[in-house]
C-alpha positions, -999 to +999 in steps of 0.1 A: -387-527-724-386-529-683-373-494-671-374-486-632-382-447-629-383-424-598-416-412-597-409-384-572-430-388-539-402-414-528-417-439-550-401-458-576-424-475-602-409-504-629-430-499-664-427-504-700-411-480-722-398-481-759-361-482-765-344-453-779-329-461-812-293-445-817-287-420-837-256-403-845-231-406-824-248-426-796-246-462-786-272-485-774-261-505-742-281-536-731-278-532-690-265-561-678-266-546-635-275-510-624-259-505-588-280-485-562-262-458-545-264-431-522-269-404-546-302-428-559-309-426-521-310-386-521-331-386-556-356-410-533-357-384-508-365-360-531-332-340-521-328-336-559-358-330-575-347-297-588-327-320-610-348-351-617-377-343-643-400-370-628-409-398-639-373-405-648-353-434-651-327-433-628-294-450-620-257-445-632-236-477-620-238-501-646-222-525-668-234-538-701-229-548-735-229-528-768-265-536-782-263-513-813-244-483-826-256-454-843-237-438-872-203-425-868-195-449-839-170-468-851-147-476-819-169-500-805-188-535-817-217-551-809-216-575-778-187-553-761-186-551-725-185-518-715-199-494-685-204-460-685-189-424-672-219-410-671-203-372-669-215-351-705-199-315-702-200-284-723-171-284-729-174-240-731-175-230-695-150-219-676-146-253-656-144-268-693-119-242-704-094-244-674-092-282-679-120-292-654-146-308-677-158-333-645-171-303-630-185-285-661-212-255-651-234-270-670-230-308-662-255-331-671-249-360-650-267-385-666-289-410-644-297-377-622-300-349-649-312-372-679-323-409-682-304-435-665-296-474-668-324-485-643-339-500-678-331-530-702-316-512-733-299-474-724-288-448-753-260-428-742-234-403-759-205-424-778-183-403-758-196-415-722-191-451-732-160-471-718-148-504-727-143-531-701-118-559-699-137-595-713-125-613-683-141-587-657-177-603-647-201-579-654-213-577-620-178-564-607-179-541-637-208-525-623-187-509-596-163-494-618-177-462-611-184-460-575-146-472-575-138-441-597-150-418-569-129-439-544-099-432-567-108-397-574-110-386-537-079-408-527-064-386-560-077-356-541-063-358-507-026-362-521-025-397-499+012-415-501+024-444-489+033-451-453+004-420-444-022-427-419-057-419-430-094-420-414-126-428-432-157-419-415-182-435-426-180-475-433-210-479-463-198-488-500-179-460-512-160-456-474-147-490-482-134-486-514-120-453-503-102-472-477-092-501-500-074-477-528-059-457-500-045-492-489-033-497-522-013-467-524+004-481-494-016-459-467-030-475-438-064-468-428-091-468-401-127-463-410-153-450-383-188-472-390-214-474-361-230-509-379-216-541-372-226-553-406-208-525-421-178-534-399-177-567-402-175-567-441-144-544-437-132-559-411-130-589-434-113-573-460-086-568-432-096-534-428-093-515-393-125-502-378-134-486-348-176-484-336-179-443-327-208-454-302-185-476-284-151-464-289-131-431-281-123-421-310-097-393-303-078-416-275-078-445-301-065-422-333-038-403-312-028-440-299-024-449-336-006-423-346+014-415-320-001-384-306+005-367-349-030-371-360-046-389-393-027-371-427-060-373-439-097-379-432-122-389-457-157-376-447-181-398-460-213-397-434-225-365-449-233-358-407-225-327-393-211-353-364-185-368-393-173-335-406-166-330-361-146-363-360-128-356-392-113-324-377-107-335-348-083-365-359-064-344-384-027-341-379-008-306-382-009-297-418-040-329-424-062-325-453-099-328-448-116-348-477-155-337-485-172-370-498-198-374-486-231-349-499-244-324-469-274-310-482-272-284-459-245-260-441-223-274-415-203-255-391-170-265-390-142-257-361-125-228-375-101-225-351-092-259-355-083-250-389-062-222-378-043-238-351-028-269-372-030-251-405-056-278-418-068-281-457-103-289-465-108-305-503-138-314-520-145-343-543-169-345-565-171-371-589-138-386-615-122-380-646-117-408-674-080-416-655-099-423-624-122-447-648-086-467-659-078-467-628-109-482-611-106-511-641-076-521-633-080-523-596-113-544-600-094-566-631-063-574-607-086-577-572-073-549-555-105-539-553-129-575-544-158-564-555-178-596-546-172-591-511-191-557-516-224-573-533-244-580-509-277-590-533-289-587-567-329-583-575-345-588-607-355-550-624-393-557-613-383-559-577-364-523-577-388-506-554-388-532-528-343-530-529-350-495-525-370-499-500-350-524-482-317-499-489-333-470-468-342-494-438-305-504-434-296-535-419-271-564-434-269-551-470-236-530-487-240-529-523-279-538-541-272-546-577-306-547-604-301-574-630-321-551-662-323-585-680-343-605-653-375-581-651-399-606-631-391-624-598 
């Protein structure tokens, strides 16, 4: 079995490794497409190797088909199509006890803290595993969860119809933020300094604005009519996003924490003060978020294959990875973890 692993060093390495027979309670998925995304980025960069117990497969947006079950899994059938929510709490912390379970203490968010679906067959938890629609292609399905987190944070900032939010930062998850805030009846502007980037949502009949080019704080208080953005979605993870994001909020606006800063930011205080702002972190989704997600992709709310920019065979993992971190015209980089050669 063909399993892509992060090697630490920023090197990814595709080798052979035996499949994990299921055992109680587990399923056994054959890995149709592994997304790569930014978090995969950050493991790359070794921003999470206190986490990642190298060499580990990695990878966490997936879709699938039930390969085998183990005993006691009686729910699902083999040949399913299902993905993943790869979130396996304690369920005894406090964060478990007070309802929280996404944000357990002691998370093991697997495809960063345990094996992920980089890999041809994947054993997971019964309980992580969540059935897709037959009619959804499998490679839409593998953006159910990056979709999840678009739902989660649009959950998170309280958006309504008829509001006016900002998304900095244009890359994947920005546009899905932007396309479930739209479908929620908010209207939206993301902040994305590459013309790929903003040409693929400007396509989806998304409003964009190039912070190199444009001025951002004449152009939002134009658009909303000197009030400000209700929300902003920061999704650079750059100290010069979280700048922006205050800056455009209207009184009362709520700051949304998306994207991961790996280290301390200031933040204008006063700002905060003065219009009585609300900062909000999101972190990852619940199993509502999931349903939700589905349903968006099932119905095209969400079109996904406007978002794929290419799909490599499992052998050619490091070279997408590669090709991920150097930018250019790419959005979304799915691995097909059936087609191991080139």
């Amino acid at each position: 079995m063909r399993s892509a692993l992060y090697a630490g060093d920023a090197t990814i390495v595709v080798e052979d490794r035996p499949p994990v027979t299921p055992g109680p309670g587990q399923v056994q998925i054959e890995v149709a497409y592994t997304g790569i995304c930014g978090t995969d980025l950050h493991i790359l960069h070794g921003a999470m190797d206190q986490r990642v117990q190298t060499p580990q497969t990695i990878g966490h947006e997936m879709s699938g088909r039930v390969a085998a079950l183990g005993p006691g899994v009686d729910d699902l059938t083999v040949g399913q199509p299902v993905t993943v929510m790869p979130l396996d709490w304690c369920g005894t912390c406090p964060a478990c006890q007070a309802g929280h379970r996404h944000i357990c203490h002691r998370l093991n968010f697997i495809g960063i803290d345990s094996a992920g679906s980089m890999q041809q067959r994947w054993t997971v938890p019964a309980g992580v595993v969540v059935p897709l629609p037959p009619e959804l292609p499998l490679t839409h399905g593998a953006l159910v969860e990056p979709t999840a987190v678009a739902v989660h944070d649009v959950r998170r900032a309280e958006l309504r119809s008829g509001q006016k939010a900002v998304v900095i930062g244009g890359g994947p998850v920005g546009v899905l933020i932007a396309l479930v805030s739209r479908s929620v009846g908010a209207q939206v502007t993301i902040l994305e300094l590459d013309p790929h980037r903003r040409a693929v949502a400007q396509a989806l009949g998304l409003r964009t604005l190039d912070p190199a080019h444009d001025d951002i704080a004449a152009e939002v208080d134009a658009w909303t009519e000197g009030a400000g953005a209700a929300v902003a979605f920061e999704v650079s993870g750059s100290a010069a996003g979280v700048d922006t994001a205050v800056e455009v909020l209207a009184v009362r606006g709520r700051l949304v924490v998306v994207g991961i800063h790996n280290q301390p930011r200031q933040v204008d205080l006063f700002r905060f003060f003065w219009r009585e702002l609300t900062m909000v972190g999101a972190r990852v989704y619940d199993r509502g978020d999931y349903d939700t997600a589905i349903d968006l992709l099932s119905h095209g709310k969400v079109p996904a294959e406007a978002l794929i920019s290419r799909i490599e065979p499992l052998d050619n993992a490091a070279a997408a990875f590669t090709a991920l971190r150097a930018g250019g015209d790419v959005m979304k980089v799915l691995i097909d973890c059936q087609e191991a050669t080139a």
